[in-house]
N, C-alpha and C positions, 0 to 999 in steps of 0.2 A: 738083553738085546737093546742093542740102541734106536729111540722111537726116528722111525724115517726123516721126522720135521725137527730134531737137532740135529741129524746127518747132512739136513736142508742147510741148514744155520751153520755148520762144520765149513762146507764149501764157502757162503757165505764170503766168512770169514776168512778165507784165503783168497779170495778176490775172482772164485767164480760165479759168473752169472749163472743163477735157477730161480726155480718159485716152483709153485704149485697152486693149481684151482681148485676150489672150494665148492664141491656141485651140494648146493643147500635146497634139498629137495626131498620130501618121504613119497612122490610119486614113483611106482614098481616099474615102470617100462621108462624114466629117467634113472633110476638106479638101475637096471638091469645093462642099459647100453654103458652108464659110467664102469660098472663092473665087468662087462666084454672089451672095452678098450681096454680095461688096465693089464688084464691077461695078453690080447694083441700085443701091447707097446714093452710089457715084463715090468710096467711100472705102479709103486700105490698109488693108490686111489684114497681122495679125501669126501668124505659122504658126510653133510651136515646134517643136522634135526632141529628145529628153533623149539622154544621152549612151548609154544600154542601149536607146534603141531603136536609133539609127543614129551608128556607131562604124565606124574603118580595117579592124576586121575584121567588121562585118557588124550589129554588135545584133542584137536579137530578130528584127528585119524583114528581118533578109537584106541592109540599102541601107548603104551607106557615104554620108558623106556629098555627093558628089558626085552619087550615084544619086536621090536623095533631090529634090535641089535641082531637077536636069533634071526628077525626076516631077512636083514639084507646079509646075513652069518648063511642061509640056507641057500641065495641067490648066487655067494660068491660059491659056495662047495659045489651048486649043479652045475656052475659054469667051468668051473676045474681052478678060482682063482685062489691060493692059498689065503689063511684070515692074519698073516700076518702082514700081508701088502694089501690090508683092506684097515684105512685109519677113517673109525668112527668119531664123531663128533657134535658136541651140543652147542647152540648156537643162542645168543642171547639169555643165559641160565642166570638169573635171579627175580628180581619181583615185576619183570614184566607183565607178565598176566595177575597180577595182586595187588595192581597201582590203587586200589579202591582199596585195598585191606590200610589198618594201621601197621606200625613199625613191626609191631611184636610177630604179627599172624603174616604179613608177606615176608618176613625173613625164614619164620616156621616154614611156609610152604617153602620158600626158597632152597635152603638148609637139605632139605627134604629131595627136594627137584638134583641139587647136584649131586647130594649124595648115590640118587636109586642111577641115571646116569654112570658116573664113574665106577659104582658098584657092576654095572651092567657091561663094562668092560670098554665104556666110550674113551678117549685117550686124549682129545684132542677137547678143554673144556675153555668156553669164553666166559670168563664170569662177570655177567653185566648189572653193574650194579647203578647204574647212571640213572635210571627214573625217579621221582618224587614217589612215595608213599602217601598216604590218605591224612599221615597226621603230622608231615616234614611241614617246619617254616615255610611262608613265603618266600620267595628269591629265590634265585637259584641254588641247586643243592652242592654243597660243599665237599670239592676232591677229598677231605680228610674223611667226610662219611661215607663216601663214595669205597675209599682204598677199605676201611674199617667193616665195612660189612663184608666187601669182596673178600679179605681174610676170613672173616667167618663162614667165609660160601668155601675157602678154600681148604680150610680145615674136615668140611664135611665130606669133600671129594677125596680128600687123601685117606679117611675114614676109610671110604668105602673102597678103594683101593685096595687097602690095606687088606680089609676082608676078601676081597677077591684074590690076593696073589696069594693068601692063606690056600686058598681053596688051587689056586691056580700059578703054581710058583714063576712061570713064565710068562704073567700076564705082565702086558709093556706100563711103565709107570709114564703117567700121563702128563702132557705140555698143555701149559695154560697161554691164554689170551686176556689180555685185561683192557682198560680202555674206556671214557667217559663218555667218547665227544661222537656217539655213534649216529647213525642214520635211521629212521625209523625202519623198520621191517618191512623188506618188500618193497620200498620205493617210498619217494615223498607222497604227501598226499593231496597234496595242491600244485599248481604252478606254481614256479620262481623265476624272479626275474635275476638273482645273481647266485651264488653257493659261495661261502666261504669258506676257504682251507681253514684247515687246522692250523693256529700259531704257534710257532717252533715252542713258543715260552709255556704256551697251556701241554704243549707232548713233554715238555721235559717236568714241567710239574708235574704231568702225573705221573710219571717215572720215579722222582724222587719221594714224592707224597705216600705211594704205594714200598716204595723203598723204607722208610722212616718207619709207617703206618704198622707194615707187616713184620717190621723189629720188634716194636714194641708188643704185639699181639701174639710172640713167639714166635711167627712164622716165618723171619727173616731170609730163611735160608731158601723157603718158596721164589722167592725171586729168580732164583736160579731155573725153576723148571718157566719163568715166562717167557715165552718165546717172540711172541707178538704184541703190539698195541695197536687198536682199531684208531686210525685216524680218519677224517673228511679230507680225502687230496684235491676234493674239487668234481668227484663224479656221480651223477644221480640221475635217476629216472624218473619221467612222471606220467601220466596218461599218456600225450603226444611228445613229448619233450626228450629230449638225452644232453646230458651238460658231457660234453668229450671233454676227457682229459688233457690238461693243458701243462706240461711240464716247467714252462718258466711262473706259473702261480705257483707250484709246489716246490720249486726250488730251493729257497728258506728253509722250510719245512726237511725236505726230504736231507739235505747238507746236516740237519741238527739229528740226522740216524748217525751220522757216522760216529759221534761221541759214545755209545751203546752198540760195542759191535755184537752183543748178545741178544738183542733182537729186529726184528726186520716192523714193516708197517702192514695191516691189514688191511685190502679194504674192499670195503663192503660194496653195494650196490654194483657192481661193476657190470650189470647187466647190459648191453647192445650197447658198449664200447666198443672201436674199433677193434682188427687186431693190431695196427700200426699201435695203439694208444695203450693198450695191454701190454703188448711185447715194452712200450717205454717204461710203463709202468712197472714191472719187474726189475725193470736196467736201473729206474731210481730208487726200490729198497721196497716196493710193498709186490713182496712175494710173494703174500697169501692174496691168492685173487676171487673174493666171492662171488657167485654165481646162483641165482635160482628162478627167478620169474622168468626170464629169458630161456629157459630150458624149456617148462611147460607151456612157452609162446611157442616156443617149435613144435613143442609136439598138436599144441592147439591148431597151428595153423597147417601142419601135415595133414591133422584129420577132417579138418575142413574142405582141402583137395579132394582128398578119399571120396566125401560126402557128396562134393561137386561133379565126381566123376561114376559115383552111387547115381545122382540124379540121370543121369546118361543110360547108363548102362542096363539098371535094375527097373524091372516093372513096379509102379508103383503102390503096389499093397505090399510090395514085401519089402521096403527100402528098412532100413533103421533109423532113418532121420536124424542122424545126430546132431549138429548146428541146433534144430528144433527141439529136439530132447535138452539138450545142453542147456538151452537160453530157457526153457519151462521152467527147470529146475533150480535156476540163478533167479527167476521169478515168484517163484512158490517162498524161498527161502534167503531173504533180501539182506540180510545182518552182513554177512560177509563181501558186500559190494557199495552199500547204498549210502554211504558215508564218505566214503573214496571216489565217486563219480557223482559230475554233477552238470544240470543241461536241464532240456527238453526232452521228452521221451525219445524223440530222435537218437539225438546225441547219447543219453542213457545207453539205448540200445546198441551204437556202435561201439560205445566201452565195454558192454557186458564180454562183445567180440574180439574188439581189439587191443584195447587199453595195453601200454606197455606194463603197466603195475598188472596183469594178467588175476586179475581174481578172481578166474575162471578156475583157477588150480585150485581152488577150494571147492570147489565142485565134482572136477573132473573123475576123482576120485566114489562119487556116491553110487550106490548100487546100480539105480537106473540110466544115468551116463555110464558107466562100464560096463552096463548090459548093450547098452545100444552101439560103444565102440565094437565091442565081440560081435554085434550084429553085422555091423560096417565091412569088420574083416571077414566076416562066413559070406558077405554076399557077393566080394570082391576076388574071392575065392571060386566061388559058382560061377559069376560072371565077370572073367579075368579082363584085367586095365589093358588096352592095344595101347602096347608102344606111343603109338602117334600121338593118343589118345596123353597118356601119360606126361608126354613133352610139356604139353598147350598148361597140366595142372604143375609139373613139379621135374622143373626142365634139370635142377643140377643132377635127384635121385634119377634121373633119365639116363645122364651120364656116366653117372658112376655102375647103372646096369650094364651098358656098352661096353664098359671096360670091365665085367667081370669082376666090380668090386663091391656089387650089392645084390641080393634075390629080386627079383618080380613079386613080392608077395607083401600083401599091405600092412600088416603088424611090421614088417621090417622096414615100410615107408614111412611109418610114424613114425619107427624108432628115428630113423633116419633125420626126420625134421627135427630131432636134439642134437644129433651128431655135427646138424651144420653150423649151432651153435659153438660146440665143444673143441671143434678142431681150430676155433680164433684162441680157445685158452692154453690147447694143445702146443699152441704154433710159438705164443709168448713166453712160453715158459721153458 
């Protein structure tokens, strides 16, 4: 069977317009709605994992990646959507989280990370091999080691491949992503006052570099399965910030795809781009459109309605308090924020909230935020949202109740505050 995203590439290449979005997210009620529309629309769906959420020893989430694959595997069977219109995916897989190790021990883990991955039946592998290591030269690190490890990361995914279609003669042979010039995970970490494209010369370098690189390493013929390269077209987020995409800066750039009609451009951050700017951005060649903090900002700021309308509603001993729960436990456990935000406690506090880089999503997921969301909903339940009421907090899901194209019930209003992201990538693609 042919994997969906060279079927992608097939049209492409005949001069139709497509893409596809890239929901990079292991939150269960952002996968769960990405997994309900793809049944709704009869379309795959592309589910990322970065390598610090779900890694051999666990990520932030606790899942390796086999854990991972069975959960959102068990999410699409209850909802009726087949596993073969469900394309998994690893997201930044090499020595990201080993940038402290030396050469020898972050390529080991690395090696490792994409093999259990690919083994696990993921399809869709970026193999990012752009960060410095603990014992690389000063200066910048060099496309030729860059391409040279990414072979060796690519070697260990077809490994595991291999093993898997042993086991599983049907199972789809996996398309890679390659790519230096990447954006840090999750959003910049500071303010900028400019972004630079990608130069047509640094994309076709690493096209021919990785070309050259992965002959000589035997893996030549790998080229063939790379479908993408991560380029910077120029869009990023940051606390308050969003750089919109500007089509005549990437023009250069985007005219130097058409010499490679066998692959398209990635990219990354595409978080609260417009949909005008998305929908361009497919029309000029980066079809793979990622998406993740901007997901769990919806669902953030869903539940903070809910919460505001808990405050109303509910007597106060029984509320769940979640905004308060939430922000406790962003303060109890500060590693995951306190580097990325910076101010007076004021200001601290309104990012713990609002920050567009959302690094509440590393939270939202802990026991006692998911106990207090489950609180939100049982009490929203007991004591149902009036309509009116409803308008004043979350006027579009208002609409779409009127029209008979959403429940009254608050687990679906959450859902709902992802869905208003999803339908700008819906729309562009």
């Amino acid at each position: 069977m042919k994997h969906p995203l060279q079927e992608m590439m097939d049209k492409r290449r005949e001069g139709i317009r497509c893409g596809i979005p890239s929901y990079c997210s292991a939150n269960e009620l952002v996968i769960e709605i990405a997994l309900r529309r793809a049944k709704e629309r009869n379309i795959p769906v592309l589910i990322e994992a970065t390598a610090n959420q779900v890694n051999q020893f666990g990520g932030y989430t606790g899942m390796k990646p086999a854990d991972f694959y069975q959960m959102v595997l068990k999410m699409a069977s209850d909802i009726g959507l087949p596993e073969n219109m469900m394309i998994l995916a690893g997201d930044h897989l090499g020595p990201l989280t080993w940038q402290k190790l030396p050469e020898s021990e972050a390529m080991e883990n690395s090696v490792e990370l994409v093999y259990q991955y690919a083994r696990a039946g993921f399809t869709k592998i970026h193999l990012d091999t752009s960060m410095k290591v603990a014992d690389d030269p000063e200066g910048l690190l060099q496309t030729e080691v860059i391409a040279r490890r990414g072979a060796k990361l690519y070697k260990a995914a077809m490994k595991g491949y291999e093993e898997l279609k042993a086991e599983k003669p049907d199972a789809m042979r996996p398309v890679f992503v390659i790519g230096s010039e990447v954006p840090i995970p999750g959003g910049a970490t500071e303010a900028e006052d400019t972004l630079a494209v990608t130069k047509p010369e640094a994309f076709r370098d690493t096209v021919s570099t990785y070309q050259r690189v992965w002959t000589e390493e035997g893996v030549g013929e790998g080229m063939k399965d790379v479908i993408a390269v991560v380029v910077q077209p120029g869009v990023e987020f940051g606390d308050e910030q969003v750089f919109d995409y500007n089509p005549a800066a990437a023009v250069d750039l985007c005219a130097a795809l058409k010499e490679f009609p066998d692959i398209c451009f990635e990219g990354h951050s595409t978080d609260y781009q417009t949909a005008t700017d998305l929908y361009n951005m497919v029309t000029d060649g980066i079809a793979i459109l990622k998406v993740g903090p901007a997901l769990t900002f919806g669902l953030r700021e869903a539940l903070f309605s809910l919460s505001m309308m808990e405050k109303e509603l509910v007597p106060e001993e029984k509320r769940a308090n979640f905004i308060e729960t939430l922000d406790q436990v962003m303060l109890a456990s500060p590693a995951n924020w306190e580097k990325h935000y910076h101010g007076d406690e004021k200001h601290l506090a309104q990012c713990r909230k609002y920050s567009y880089s959302d690094r509440a999503r590393y939270y939202i997921g802990q026991p006692e935020v998911v106990a207090a969301m489950n609180k939100l909903f049982d009490n929203l339940r007991e004591y149902p949202i009036p309509m009116n009421m409803l308008h004043q907090y979350m006027p579009i899901s208002y609409a779409k109740i009127r029209e008979g194209q959403l429940k009254l019930d608050p687990r679906e209003l959450a859902m709902d505050g992802i869905v208003q992201f999803m339908l700008d990538y819906e729309s562009a693609v």
